[in-house]
C-alpha positions in Angstrom: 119.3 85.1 110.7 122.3 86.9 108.5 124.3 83.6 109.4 122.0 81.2 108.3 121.2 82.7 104.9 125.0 83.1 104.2 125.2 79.2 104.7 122.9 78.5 102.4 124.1 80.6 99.6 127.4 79.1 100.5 126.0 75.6 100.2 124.0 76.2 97.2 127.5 77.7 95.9 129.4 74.6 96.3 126.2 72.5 95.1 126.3 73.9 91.8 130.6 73.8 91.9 130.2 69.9 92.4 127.4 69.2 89.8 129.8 71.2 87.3 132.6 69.0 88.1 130.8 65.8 88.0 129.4 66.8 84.1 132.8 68.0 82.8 133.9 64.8 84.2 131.7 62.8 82.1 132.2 65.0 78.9 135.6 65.0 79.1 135.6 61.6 80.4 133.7 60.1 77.0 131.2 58.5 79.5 128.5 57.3 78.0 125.8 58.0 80.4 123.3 60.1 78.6 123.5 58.2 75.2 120.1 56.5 73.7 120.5 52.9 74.1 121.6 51.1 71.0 121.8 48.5 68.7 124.0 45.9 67.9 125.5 44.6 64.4 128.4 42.2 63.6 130.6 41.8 60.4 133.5 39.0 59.5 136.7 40.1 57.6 139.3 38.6 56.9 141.6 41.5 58.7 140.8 44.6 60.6 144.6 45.3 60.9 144.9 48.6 62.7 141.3 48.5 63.8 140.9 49.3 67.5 137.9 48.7 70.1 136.1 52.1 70.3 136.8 53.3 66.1 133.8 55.1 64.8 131.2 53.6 62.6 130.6 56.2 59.7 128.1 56.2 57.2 128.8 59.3 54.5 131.3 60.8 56.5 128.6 61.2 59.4 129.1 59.0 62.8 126.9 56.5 63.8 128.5 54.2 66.4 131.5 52.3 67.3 133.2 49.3 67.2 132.3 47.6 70.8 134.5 44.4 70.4 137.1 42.8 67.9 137.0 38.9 68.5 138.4 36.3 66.1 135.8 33.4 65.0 136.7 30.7 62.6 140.1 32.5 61.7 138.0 36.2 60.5 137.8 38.8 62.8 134.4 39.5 64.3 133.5 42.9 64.7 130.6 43.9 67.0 129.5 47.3 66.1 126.6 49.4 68.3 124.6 51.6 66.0 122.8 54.6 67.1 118.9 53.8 67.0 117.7 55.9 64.4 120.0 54.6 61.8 118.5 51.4 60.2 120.8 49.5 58.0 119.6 47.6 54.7 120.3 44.1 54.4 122.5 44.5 51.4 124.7 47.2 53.1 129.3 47.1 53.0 130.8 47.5 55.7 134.6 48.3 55.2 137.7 49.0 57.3 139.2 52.1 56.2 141.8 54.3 56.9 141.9 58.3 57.6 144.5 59.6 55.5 147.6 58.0 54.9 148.8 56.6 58.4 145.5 57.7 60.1 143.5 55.9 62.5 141.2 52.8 61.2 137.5 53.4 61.3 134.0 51.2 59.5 132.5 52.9 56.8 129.5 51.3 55.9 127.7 52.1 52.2 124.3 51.4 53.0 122.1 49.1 50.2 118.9 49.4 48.2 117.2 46.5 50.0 113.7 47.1 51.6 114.6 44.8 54.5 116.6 45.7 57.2 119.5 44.2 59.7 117.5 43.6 63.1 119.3 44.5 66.4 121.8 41.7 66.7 122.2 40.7 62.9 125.0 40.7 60.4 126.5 43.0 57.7 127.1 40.3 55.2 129.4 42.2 52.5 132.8 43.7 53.9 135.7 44.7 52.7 138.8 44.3 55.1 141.7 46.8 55.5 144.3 47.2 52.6 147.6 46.1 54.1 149.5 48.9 53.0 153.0 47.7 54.0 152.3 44.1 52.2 151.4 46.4 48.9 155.0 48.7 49.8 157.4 45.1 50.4 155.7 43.6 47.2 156.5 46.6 44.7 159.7 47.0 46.6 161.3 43.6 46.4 159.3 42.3 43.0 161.6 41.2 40.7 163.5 43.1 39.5 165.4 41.4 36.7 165.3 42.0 33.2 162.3 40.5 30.8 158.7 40.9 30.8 156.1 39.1 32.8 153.5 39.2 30.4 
């Protein structure tokens, strides 16, 4: 009778070991299992530069997705952003490509609008503002002319 309690403490014990394992994997892991389903958005810009697949989509600082899939359609980039269900997004919101600090990694901040309709799963961020090409701003102040005179 001893025996047969022992196995199942023992069983019960390594049970509850293997359930442990299998939700650190997941946390650690980034799966998104236990996530509420969400929506999807798109935006065009003319460069995302730096912007990877799986960014964050902020909105005050605060996230509220990320960035599924970067495609190029009619020479813009697409971006195909899934948005947490509870955030509702005006029809007259920006979406921009930013950057976190100076060499930091790329993100979407969108500034949301004062319109009373909103973007339905599956619609489009109309206003956006792409990425600043930081090293296109460095080479043009470096190598501007230099010689004497005004350009006014």
């Amino acid at each position: 009778m001893q025996k047969i309690t022992t196995e199942v403490v023992v069983g019960i014990f390594v049970l509850v070991g293997i359930l442990a394992l299998a939700y650190l994997s997941i946390q650690l892991g980034e799966v998104k299992v236990f996530q509420p389903k969400r929506y999807q958005v798109s935006a065009e810009f003319d460069s995302v530069a730096g912007l990877k697949t799986g960014a964050t989509v902020e909105i005050a600082g605060v996230p509220v997705g990320t960035v599924e899939k970067i495609l190029l359609h009619d020479y813009r980039a697409l971006v195909i952003m899934s948005i947490i269900p509870s955030v509702k997004l005006q029809e007259d919101a920006i979406a921009s490509v930013v950057t976190r600090g100076i060499i930091g990694d790329k993100y979407i901040q969108i500034t949301p609008g004062g319109s009373d309709r909103l973007i339905p799963p599956g619609g489009k961020i109309r206003d956006t503002e792409s990425a600043i090409d930081l090293e296109g701003l460095i080479r043009k102040y470096v190598f501007s002319d230099k010689q004497g005179g005004d350009s006014l």
